[in-house]
C-alpha positions in Angstrom: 114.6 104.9 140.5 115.5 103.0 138.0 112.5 103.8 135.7 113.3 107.7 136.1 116.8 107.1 134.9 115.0 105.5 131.3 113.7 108.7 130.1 116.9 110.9 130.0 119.0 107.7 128.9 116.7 107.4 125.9 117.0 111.3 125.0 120.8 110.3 125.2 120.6 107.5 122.8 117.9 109.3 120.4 120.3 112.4 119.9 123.9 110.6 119.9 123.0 108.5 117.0 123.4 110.1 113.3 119.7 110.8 112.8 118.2 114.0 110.7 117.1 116.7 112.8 113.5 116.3 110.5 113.1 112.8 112.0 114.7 113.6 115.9 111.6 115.5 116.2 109.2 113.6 114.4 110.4 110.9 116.8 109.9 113.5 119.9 106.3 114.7 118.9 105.4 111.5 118.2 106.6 110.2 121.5 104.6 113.2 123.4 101.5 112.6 122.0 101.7 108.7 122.4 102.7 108.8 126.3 100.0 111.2 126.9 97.2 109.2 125.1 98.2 106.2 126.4 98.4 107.9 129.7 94.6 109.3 129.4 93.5 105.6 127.9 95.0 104.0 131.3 93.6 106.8 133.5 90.3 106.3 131.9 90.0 102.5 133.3 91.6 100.5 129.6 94.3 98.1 130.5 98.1 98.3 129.9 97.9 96.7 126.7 94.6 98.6 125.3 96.6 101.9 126.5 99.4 101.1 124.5 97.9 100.4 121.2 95.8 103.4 121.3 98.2 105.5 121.8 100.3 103.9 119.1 97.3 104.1 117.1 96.0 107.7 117.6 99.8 108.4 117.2 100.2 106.9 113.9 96.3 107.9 112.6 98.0 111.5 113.5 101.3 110.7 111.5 100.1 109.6 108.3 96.9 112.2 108.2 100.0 115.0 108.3 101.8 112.9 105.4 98.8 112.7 103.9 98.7 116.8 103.8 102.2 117.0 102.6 101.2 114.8 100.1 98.7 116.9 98.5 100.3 120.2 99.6 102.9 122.5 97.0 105.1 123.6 100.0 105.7 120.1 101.7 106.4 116.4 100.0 105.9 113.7 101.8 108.2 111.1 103.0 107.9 107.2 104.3 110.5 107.4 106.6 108.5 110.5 108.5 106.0 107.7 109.6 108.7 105.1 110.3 109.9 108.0 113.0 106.3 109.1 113.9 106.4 104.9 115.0 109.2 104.7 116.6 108.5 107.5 118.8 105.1 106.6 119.1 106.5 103.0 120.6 108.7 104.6 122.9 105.6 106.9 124.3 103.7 104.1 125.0 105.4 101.9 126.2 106.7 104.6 128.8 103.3 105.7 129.7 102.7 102.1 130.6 106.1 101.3 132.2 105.4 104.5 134.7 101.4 104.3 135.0 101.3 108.0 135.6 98.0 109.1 137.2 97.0 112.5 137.2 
């Protein structure tokens, strides 16, 4: 019970604080696509911790490709605290993917 209770009490915490709405969902995304990975890592027999650094990792190979982009793109600049957010919320994925062990 008290593991279901983490998620919205994070959500809570994320949005209360005086953060940019850029980085709130830089931080979101980021979180989504580390939980899942690390989710589908675990499923796929790798252990807690191997789950949780590749979803860290494919989370932040996926944040600083797109900064990367912005980088070299006229309509975007890039920014070092977009990757700071992507690993927060790539931390806070993970390590609820492995706090949980969902199974599908």
């Amino acid at each position: 019970m008290k593991k279901i209770l983490l998620v919205p009490l994070l959500s809570v915490m994320l949005f209360s604080f005086n953060i940019p709405r850029d980085k709130q969902k830089h931080i979101g995304v980021s979180s989504l696509i580390s939980l899942t990975t690390s989710s589908i890592a675990e499923y796929r027999g790798a252990s807690k911790l191997d789950s949780w650094l590749v979803g860290v990792g494919a989370c932040l190979l996926i944040g600083i490709s797109k900064e990367f982009y912005d980088s070299k793109s006229l309509n975007h600049t890039e920014d070092i605290n977009d990757i700071y957010a992507d690993l927060g919320g790539a931390i806070i994925g993970s390590t609820i993917a492995i706090g949980f062990s969902w199974r599908f």
